[in-house]
C-alpha positions as CSV (number, residue, x, y, z in Angstrom):
1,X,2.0,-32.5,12.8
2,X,2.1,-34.1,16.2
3,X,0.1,-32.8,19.5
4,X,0.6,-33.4,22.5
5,X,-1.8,-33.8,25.4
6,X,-0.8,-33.7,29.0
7,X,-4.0,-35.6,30.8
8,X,-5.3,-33.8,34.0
9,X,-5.0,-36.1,36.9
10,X,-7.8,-38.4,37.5
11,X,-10.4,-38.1,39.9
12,X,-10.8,-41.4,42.0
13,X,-14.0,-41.7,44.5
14,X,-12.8,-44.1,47.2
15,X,-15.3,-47.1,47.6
16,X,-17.1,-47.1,51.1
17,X,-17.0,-49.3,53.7
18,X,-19.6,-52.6,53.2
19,X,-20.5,-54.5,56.9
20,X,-18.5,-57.2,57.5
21,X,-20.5,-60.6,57.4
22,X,-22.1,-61.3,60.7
23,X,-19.8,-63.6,62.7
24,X,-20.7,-67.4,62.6
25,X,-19.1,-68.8,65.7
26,X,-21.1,-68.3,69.1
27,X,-23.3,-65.2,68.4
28,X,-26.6,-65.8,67.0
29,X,-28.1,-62.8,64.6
30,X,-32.0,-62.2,64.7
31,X,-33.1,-62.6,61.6
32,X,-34.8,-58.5,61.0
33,X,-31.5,-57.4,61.8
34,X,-29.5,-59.6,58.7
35,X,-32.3,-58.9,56.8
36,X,-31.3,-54.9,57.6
37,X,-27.7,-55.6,57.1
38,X,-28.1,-57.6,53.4
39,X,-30.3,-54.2,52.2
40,X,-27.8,-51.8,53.6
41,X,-24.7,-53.6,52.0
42,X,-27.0,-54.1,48.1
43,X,-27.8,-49.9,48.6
44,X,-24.0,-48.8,49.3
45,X,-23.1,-51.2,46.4
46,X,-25.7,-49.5,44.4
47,X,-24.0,-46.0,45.0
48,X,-20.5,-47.0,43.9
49,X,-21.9,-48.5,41.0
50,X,-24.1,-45.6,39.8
51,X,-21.2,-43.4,40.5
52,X,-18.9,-44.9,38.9
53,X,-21.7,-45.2,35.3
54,X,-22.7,-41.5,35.2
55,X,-19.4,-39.7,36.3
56,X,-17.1,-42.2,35.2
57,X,-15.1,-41.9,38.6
58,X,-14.4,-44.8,40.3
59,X,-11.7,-46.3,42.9
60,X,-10.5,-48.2,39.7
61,X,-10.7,-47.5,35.8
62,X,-14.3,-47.9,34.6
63,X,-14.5,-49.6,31.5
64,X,-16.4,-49.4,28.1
65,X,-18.3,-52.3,27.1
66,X,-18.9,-52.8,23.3
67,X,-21.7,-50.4,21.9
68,X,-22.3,-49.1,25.9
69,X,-22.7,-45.0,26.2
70,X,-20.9,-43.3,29.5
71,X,-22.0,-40.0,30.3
72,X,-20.4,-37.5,32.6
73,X,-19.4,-33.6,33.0
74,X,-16.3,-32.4,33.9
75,X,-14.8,-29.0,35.4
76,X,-12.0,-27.5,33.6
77,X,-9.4,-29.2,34.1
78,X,-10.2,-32.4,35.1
79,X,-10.2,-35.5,33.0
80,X,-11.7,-38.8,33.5
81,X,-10.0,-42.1,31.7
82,X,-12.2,-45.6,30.7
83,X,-10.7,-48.5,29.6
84,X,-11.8,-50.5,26.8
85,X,-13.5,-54.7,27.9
86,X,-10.4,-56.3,26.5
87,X,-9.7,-57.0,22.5
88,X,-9.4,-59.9,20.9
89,X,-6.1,-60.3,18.6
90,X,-7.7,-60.1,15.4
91,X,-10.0,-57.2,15.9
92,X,-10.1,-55.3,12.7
93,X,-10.6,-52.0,14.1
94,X,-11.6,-50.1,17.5
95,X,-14.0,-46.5,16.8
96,X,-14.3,-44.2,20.1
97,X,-16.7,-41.5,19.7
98,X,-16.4,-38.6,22.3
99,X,-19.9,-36.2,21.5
100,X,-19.8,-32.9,23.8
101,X,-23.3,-32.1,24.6
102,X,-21.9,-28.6,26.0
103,X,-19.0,-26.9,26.5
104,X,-15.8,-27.9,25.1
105,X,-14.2,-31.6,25.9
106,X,-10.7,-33.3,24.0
107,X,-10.8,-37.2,23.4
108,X,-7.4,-39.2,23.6
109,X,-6.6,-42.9,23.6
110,X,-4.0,-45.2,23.9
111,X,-2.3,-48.6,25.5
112,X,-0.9,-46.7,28.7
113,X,-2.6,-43.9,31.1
114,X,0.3,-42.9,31.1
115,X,1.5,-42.2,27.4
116,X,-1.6,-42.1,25.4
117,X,-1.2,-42.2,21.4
118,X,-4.2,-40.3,19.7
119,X,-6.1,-37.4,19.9
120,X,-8.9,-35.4,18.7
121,X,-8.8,-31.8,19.9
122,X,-10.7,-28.8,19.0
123,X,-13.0,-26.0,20.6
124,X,-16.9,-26.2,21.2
125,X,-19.4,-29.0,21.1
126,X,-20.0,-32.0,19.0
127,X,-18.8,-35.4,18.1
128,X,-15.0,-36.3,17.8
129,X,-14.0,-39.5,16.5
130,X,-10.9,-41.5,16.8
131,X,-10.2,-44.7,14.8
132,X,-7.7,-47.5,15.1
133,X,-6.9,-50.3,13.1
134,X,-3.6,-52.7,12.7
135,X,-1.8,-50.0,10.2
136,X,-2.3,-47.1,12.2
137,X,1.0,-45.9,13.9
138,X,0.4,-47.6,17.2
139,X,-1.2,-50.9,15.4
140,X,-4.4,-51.7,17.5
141,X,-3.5,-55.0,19.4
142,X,-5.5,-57.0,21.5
143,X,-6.4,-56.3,24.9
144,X,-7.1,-53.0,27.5
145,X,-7.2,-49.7,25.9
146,X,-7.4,-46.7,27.1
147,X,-10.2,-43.4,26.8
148,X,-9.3,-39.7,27.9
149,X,-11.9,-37.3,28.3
150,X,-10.4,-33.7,29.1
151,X,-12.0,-30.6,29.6
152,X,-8.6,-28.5,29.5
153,X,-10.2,-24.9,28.3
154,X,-14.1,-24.8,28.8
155,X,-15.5,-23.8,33.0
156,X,-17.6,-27.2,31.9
157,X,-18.3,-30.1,29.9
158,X,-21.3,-32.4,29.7
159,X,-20.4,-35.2,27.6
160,X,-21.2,-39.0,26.1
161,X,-18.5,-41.3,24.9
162,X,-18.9,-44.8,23.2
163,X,-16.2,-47.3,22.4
164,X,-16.6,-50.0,19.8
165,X,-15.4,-52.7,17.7
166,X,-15.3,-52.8,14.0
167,X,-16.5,-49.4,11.6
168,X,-18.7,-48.8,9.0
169,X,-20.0,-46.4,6.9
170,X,-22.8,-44.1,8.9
171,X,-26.4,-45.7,8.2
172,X,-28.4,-43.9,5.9
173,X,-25.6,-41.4,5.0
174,X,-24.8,-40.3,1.4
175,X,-21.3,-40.7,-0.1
176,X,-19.6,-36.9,-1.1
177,X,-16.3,-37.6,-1.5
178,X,-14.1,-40.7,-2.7
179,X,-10.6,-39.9,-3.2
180,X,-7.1,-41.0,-3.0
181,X,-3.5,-40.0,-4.2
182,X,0.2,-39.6,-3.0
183,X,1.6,-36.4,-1.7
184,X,5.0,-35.7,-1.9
185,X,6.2,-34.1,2.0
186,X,5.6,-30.5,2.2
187,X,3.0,-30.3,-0.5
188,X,-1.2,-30.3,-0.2
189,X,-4.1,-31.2,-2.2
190,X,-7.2,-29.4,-1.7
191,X,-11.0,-30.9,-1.8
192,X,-14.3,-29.4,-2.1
193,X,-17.7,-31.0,-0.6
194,X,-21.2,-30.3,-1.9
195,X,-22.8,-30.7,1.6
196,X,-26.9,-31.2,0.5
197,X,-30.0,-28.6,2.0
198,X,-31.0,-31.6,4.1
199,X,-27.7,-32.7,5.7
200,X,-27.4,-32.4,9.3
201,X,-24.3,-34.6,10.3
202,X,-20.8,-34.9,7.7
203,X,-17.7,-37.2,8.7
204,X,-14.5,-36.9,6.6
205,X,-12.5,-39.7,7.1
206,X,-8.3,-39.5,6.2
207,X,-6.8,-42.7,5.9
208,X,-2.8,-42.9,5.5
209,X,-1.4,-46.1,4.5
210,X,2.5,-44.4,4.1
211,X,4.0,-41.6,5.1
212,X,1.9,-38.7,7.7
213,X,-0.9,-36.8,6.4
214,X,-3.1,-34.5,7.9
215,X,-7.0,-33.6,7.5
216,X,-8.1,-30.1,7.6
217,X,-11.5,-28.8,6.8
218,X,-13.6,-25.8,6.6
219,X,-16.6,-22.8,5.1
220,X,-13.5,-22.2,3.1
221,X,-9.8,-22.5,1.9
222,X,-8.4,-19.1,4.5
223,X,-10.8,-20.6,7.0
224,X,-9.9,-24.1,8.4
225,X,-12.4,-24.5,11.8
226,X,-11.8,-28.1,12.4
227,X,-8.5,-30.4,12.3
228,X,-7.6,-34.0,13.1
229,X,-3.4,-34.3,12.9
230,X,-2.1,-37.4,14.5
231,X,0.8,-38.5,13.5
232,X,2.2,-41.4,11.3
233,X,0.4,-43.8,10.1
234,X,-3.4,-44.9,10.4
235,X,-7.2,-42.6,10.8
236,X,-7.8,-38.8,10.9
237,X,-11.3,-37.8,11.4
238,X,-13.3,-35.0,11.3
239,X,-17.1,-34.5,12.3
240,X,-19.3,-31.3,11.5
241,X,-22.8,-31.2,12.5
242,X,-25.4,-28.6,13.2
243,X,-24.4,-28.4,17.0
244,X,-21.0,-27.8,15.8
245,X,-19.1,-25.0,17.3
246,X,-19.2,-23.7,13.2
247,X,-22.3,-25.2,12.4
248,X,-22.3,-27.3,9.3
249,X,-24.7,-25.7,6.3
250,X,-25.8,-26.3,3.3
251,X,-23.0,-25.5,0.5
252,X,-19.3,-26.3,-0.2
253,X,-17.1,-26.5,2.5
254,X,-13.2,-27.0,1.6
255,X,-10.9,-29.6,3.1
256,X,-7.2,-29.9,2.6
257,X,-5.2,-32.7,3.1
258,X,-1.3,-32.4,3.6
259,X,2.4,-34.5,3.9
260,X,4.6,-33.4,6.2
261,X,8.5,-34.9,6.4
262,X,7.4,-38.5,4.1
263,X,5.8,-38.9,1.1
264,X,2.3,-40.3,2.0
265,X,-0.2,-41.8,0.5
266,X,-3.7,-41.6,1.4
267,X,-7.6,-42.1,0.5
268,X,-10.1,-39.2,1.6
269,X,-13.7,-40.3,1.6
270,X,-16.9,-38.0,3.0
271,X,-20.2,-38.9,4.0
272,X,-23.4,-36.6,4.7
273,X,-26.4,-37.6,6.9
């Protein structure tokens, strides 16, 4: 299944004006007044630079430092793009987490503004998760890439986004599901997950090695709430928690895993917290 995702246009706060240096040649400056004019120019830099960290909206692209959080809110229909500190070649693999703290907000990310590669879209609050690694479709490479945050639907969106290399299982979380098999195209296999009393957080995690397969999951078989369906090779994710637009409880939730036009094959692991 492929999706596509027309980004909003960005939303660009023009840097102001700093003082130019006071001239060297032939005028003499009292020292109060550069002492004035060096705290004026470190407070407007200290604007554009706070700007720029809570909204995200800056003359240029703000970017995502390993492990660093960016927080911002967005109207409908606006979007904000980050761009990752730059990869190294052999990075194994690059996890952006979008978590909408309210509203509704779509994650994307890709090697061009312009043309970005992967999504994770869906209604309501909570976390989406979007993992690349050098067999996904659009092999993670080193260097820039690129974060969409979208509020295309909801009047507003607070959200937190985090950008990182390398993935791991979630600390402290309990293994529900380890699976894997070969679909032949058009065909399904269906899952079921014994979520415990205690769990407050679950991530299933669809990885394709061959072919396109897509991750569906739900309370139960006639009602799939969440979806992650990027095509080709590579990660599809889904996270449920208790601020979930469906809440996550305690008892079996179903997921389905399908092949579309290629036989694919494919391991399907679940974790609760």
């Amino acid at each position: 299944m492929t999706e596509t995702n027309i980004p909003a246009p960005l939303f660009i706060l023009m840097p102001l004006r700093l003082p130019k240096a006071p001239p060297r040649c032939g005028l003499r400056v009292p020292l109060p007044l550069l002492f004035v004019l060096m705290a004026w120019s470190a407070w407007t830099a200290s604007i554009v630079a706070g700007c720029s960290r809570d909204k995200g909206y800056s003359g240029g692209v703000p970017q995502l430092e390993e492990f660093l959080n960016e927080h911002g809110t967005l109207s409908q229909g606006q979007s904000v793009i980050f761009a990752t500190s730059p990869l190294p070649p052999d990075t194994p693999s690059l996890e952006v987490v979008l978590d909408t703290l309210s509203g509704g907000a779509d994650l994307s990310v890709g090697l061009d503004t312009k043309a970005l590669d992967y999504f994770s879209n869906g209604p309501g609050s909570g976390p989406k998760k979007i993992r690349l690694t050098p067999r996904s479709r659009v092999p993670l490479a080193g260097g820039v890439w690129y974060v969409q945050v979208s509020c295309p639907f909801e009047k507003q969106a607070e959200f937190s986004v985090t950008a990182r290399r390398g993935s791991a299982a979630p600390s402290g979380a309990g293994l529900l599901l380890d699976a894997s098999g070969t679909l032949a195209p058009h065909t399904e296999a269906y899952y079921t997950l014994e979520v415990p009393q205690e769990a407050e957080h679950i991530e299933i995690d669809l990885s394709t090695s061959r072919g396109d397969a897509d991750l569906f999951v739900g309370t139960d078989q006639e009602q799939e709430n969440y979806w992650a369906a990027n095509p080709g090779t590579g990660e599809d994710i889904v996270i449920v928690t208790t601020r979930s637009y469906v809440p996550l409880t305690a008892g079996t939730w179903h997921v389905r895993v399908e092949a579309w036009q290629d036989e694919s094959e494919y391991r399907l692991t679940a974790w609760a917290q």
